[in-house]
C-alpha positions in Angstrom: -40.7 -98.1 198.8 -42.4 -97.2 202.3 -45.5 -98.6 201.4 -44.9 -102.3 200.3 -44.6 -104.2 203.4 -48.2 -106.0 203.4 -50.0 -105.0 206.6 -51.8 -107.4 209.2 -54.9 -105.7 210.6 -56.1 -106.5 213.6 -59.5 -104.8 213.6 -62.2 -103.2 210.6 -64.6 -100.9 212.0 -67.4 -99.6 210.3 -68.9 -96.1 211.4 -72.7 -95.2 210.2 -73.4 -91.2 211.0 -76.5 -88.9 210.0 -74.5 -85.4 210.1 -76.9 -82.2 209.6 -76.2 -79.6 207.4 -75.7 -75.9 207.7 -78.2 -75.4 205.0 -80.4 -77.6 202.8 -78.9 -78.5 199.6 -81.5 -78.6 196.8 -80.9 -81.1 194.3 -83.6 -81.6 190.7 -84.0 -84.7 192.4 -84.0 -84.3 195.8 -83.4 -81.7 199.2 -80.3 -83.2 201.4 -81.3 -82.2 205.1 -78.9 -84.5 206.5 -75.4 -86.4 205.2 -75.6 -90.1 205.7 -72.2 -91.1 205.5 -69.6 -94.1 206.9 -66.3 -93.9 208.5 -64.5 -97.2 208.4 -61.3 -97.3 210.5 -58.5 -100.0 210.2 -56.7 -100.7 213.3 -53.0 -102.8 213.2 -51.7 -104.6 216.1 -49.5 -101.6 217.4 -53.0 -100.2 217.7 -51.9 -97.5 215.2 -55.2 -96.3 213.1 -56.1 -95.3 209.5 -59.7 -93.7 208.5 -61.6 -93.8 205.3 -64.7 -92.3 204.0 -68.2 -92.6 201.8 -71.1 -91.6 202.1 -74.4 -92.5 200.5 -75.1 -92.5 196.6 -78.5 -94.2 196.0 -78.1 -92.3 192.1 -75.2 -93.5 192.0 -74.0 -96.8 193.9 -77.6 -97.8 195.0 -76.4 -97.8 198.2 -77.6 -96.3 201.6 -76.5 -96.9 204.7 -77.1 -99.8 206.5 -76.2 -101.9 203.5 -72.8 -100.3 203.4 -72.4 -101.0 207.2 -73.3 -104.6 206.4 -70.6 -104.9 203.7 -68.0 -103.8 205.8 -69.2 -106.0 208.9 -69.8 -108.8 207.3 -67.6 -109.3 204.0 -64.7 -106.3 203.1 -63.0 -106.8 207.1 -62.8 -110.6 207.1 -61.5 -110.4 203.5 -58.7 -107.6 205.3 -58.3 -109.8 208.6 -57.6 -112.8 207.1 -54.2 -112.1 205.8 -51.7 -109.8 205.7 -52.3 -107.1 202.9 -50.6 -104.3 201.2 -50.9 -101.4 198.4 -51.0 -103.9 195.5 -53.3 -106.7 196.9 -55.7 -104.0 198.4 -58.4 -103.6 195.7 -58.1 -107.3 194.7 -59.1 -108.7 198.2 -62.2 -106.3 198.3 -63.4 -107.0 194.7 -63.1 -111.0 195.4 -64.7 -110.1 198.7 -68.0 -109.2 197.6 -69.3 -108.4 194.2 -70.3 -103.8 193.8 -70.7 -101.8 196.6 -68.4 -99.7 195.5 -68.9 -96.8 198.8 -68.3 -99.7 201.0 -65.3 -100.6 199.4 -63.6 -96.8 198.7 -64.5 -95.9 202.4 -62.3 -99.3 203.4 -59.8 -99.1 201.0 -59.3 -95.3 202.0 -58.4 -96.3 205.9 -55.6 -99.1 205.0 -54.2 -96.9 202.6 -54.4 -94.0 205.3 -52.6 -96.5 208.2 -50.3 -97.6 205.5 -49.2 -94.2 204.5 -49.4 -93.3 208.8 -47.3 -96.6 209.5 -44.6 -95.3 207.0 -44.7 -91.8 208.2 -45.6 -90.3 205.1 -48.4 -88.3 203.7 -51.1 -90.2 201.7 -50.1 -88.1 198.5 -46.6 -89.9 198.6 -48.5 -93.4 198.3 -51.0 -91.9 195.3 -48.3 -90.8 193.4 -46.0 -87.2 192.8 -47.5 -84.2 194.7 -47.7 -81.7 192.2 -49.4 -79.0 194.4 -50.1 -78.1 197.9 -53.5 -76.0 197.1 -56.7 -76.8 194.8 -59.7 -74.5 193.5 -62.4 -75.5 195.5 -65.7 -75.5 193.8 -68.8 -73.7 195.3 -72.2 -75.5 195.0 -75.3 -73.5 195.0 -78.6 -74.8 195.1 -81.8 -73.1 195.6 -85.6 -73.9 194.6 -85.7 -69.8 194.4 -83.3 -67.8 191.2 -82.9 -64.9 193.5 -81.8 -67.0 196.6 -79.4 -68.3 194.3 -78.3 -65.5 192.5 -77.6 -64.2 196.5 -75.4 -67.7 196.6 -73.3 -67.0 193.5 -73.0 -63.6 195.0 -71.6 -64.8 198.5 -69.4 -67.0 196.8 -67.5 -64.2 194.6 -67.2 -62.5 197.8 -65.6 -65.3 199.7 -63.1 -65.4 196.9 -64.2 -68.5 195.0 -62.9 -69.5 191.7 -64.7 -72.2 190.7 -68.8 -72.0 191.2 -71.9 -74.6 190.5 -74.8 -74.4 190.3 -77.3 -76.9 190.3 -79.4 -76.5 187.7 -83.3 -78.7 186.4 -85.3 -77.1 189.3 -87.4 -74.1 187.3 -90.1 -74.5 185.7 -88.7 -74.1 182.2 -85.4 -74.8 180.9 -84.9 -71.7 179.4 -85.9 -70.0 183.2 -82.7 -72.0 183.4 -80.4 -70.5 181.1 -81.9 -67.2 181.9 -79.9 -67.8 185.3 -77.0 -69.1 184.1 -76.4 -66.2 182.3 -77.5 -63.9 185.4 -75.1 -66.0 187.4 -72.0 -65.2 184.9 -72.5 -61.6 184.3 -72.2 -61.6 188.9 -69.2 -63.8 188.5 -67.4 -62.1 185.0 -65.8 -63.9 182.6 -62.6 -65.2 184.8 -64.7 -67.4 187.2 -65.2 -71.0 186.2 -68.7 -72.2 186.2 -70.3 -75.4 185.3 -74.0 -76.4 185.9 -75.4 -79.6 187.3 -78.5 -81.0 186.4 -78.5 -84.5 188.3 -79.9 -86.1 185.3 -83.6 -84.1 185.4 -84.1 -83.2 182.0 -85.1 -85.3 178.9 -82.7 -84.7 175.5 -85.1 -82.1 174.5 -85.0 -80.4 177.4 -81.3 -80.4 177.3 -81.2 -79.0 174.0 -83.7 -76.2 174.9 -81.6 -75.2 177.9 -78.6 -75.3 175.3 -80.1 -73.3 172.6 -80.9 -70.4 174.8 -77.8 -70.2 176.4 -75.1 -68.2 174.7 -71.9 -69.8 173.6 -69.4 -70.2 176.1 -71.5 -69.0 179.2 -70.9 -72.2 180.7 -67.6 -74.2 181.5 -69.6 -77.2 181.2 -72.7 -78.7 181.9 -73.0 -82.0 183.9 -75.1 -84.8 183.8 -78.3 -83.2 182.1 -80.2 -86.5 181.0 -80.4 -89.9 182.2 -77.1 -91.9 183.5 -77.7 -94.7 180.6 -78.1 -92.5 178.0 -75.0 -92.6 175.9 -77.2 -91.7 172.8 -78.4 -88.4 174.3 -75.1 -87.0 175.6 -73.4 -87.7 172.2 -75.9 -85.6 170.6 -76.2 -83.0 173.3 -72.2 -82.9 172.5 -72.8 -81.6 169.7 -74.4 -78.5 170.2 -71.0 -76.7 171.7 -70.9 -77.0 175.5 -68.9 -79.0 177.1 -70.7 -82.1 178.9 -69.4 -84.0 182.2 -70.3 -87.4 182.9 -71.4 -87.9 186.6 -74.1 -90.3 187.7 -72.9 -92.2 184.3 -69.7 -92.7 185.4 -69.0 -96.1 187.3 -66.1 -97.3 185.8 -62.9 -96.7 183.4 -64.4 -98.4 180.8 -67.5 -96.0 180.6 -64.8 -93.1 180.0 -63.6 -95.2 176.3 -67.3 -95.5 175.5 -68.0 -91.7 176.1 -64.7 -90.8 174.0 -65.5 -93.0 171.2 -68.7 -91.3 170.9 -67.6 -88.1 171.5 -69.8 -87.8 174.1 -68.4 -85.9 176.6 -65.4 -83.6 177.4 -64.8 -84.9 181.1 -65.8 -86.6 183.6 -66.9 -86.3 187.8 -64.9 -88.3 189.6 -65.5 -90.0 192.5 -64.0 -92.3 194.9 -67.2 -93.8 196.8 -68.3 -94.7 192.5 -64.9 -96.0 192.0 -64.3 -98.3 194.6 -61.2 -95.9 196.1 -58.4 -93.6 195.8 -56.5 -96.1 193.5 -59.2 -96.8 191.1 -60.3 -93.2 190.9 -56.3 -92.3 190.0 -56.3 -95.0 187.5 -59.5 -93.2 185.8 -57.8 -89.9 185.9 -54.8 -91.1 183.4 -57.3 -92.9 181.6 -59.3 -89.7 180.6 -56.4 -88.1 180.1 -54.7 -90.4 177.8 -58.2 -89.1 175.5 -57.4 -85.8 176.3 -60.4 -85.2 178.1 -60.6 -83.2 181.6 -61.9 -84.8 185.1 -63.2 -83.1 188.2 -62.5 -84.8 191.4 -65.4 -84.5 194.0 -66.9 -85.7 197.8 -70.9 -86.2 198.0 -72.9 -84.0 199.4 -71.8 -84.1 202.4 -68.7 -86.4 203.5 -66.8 -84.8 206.7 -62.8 -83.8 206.7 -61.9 -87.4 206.3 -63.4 -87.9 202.7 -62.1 -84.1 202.4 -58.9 -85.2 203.1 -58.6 -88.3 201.2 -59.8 -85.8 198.2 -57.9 -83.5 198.6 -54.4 -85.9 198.4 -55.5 -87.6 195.3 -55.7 -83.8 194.1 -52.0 -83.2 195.2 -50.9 -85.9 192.3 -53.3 -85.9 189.4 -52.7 -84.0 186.0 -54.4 -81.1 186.2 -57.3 -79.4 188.8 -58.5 -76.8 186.1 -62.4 -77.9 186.8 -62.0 -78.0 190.5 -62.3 -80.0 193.6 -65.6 -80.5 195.5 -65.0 -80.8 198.8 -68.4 -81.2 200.9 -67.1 -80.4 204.9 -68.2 -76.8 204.9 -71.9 -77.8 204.4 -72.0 -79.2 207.4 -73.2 -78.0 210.5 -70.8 -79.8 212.4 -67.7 -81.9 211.6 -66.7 -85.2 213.6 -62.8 -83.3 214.8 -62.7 -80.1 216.1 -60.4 -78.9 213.4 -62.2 -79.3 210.3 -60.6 -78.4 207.0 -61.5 -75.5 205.7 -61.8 -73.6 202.7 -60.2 -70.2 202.4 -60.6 -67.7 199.4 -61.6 -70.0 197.1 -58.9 -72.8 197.9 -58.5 -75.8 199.6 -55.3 -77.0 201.2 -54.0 -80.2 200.9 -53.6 -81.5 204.5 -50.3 -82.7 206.0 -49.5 -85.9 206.7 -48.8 -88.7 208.4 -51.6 -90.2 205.9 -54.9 -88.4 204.9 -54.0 -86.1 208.1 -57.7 -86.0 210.0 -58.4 -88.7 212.7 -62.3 -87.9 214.0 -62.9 -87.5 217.6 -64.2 -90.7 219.8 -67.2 -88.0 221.5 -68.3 -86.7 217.5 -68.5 -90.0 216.4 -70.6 -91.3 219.8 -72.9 -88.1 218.9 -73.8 -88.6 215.0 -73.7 -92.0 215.1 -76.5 -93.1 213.1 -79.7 -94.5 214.3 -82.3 -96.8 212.1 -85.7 -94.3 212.2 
């Protein structure tokens, strides 16, 4: 195999940026305005270069930025410069480096990986596993405080070809005003589209079931995250009222996928690298919900640039199946850090060619977004 010859890296790099966004995404929780996110960068002694991505997850990882800077800096690069690693040492060396910080370690683990699959002259999929496809659905998020703004959103996006559409859901006042849009939303898209809610854990059980109860059967593909991250209790019993559920904010680990099967409590789950720890972990979770039977999505936060896009988007190329979609974050951005951002086009995102992910940012884009302590 290309990939097994352990790697000595001669520099870690760690990249803080505060990236605008075309438009503000409005969460139940919160209104992103900006993308905090970190590049890391591995550099080996022929001064060849491998990127990797994460941004901030504070509902998620707990982690913002200048902790994830500090990680890198001061533990996860010694732990990589001290000795020569490779694709099966990788994830060790970080865990034993420092204990969570799971962003930190998926945006490091993502640029070896990337310079191991560059060294070899291969694409990134090749290291993952078996490229199965070359295109994914990419999903469309759309987020408004105002139903008719977003009804214009779902709109746009059936125009623009999409397949796959979210919206983000636990903003009205009600949640039946909720399901009321849902179902506005579906008879825009028809019955072919796949749609899925997110509610970014804003409602109580009750609430949940409300929203649930006035929605008609099958009117969503599924619904993720309504209630609280911890609360195994209240997605099992949600479960049971038909729609399919999707464990987000929950999810932290492969082990949280066997306790949400044994309970029935949900039929898939979002996966992501920067809660994972990396592309290798986030695999690993794949087979594991699939060996229940149960679906993933693969997804970027809101909103990494082309390199988290592209790291995505390879991990897409090899896993079972792609049926819920791929989130892929880039387009929200007002700018990207390479001139060549990936894009989206009717609906689907191309897998990237290789060497490695395939994106290396631009020295002047990183100078200009890099991020400043207010």
């Amino acid at each position: 195999m290309p990939f097994e010859t352990p790697l000595r890296l001669v520099a870690v790099e760690a990249w803080p940026l505060a990236l605008p966004l075309r438009h503000p995404m409005r969460l139940a929780s919160e209104t992103i305005r900006t993308a905090e996110t970190l590049l890391v960068r591995a550099v080996d002694a022929e001064g060849r270069e491998g990127w990797g991505e994460a941004s901030i997850a504070p509902t998620m990882t707990g982690e913002l930025l200048p902790g994830m800077v500090s990680a890198v800096r001061r533990f996860l690069a010694p732990a990589l410069l001290a000795a020569p690693v490779g694709v099966a040492s990788l994830a060790h060396r970080l865990d034993r480096a420092l204990r969570g910080n799971s962003g930190a370690k998926a945006a490091t683990e993502i640029a070896v990986l990337d310079l191991l699959a560059r060294r070899a002259g291969r694409p990134l999929a090749d290291l993952l596993g078996e490229a199965r496809r070359d295109h994914v659905p990419a999903i469309r998020m759309v987020g408004e405080a105002d139903p008719e703004a977003t009804l214009a959103g779902v709109q746009a996006a059936k125009a623009a070809g999409f397949s796959h559409v979210k919206l983000k859901l636990g903003m009205a006042e009600r949640p039946e005003d909720d399901a009321l849009l849902v179902q506005r939303a579906r008879a825009i898209l028809g019955a072919s589209t796949h749609l899925s809610g997110d509610v970014n854990m804003a409602w109580s059980v009750e609430a949940a079931r409300r929203f649930l109860m006035a929605l008609p059967a099958g009117t969503l593909d599924y619904l993720e995250q309504p209630v609280a991250d911890d609360d195994l209790d209240g997605m099992a019993e949600l479960a049971t009222l038909g729609c399919p559920l999707c464990l987000d904010e929950g999810m932290h680990a492969g082990a949280d996928i066997d306790r949400y099967a044994a309970r029935r409590a949900a039929a898939g789950f979002g996966l992501k690298a920067l809660k994972l720890g990396g592309l290798l972990a986030t695999r690993a979770a794949d087979r594991r919900a699939r060996a229940h039977g149960l679906q993933t999505t693969l997804a970027c936060k809101i909103a990494e640039t082309s390199v988290g896009a592209a790291a995505t988007l390879h991990l897409a190329a090899v896993v079972a199946d792609v049926s819920w979609g791929v989130s892929v974050t880039q387009p929200y951005l007002a700018e990207d850090i390479t001139a060549a951002p990936l894009t989206v086009a009717r609906g689907a995102a191309a897998v990237p060619p290789g060497p490695g992910h395939g994106v290396v940012p631009e020295a002047a884009r990183l100078a200009r977004f890099t991020w400043k302590d207010a």
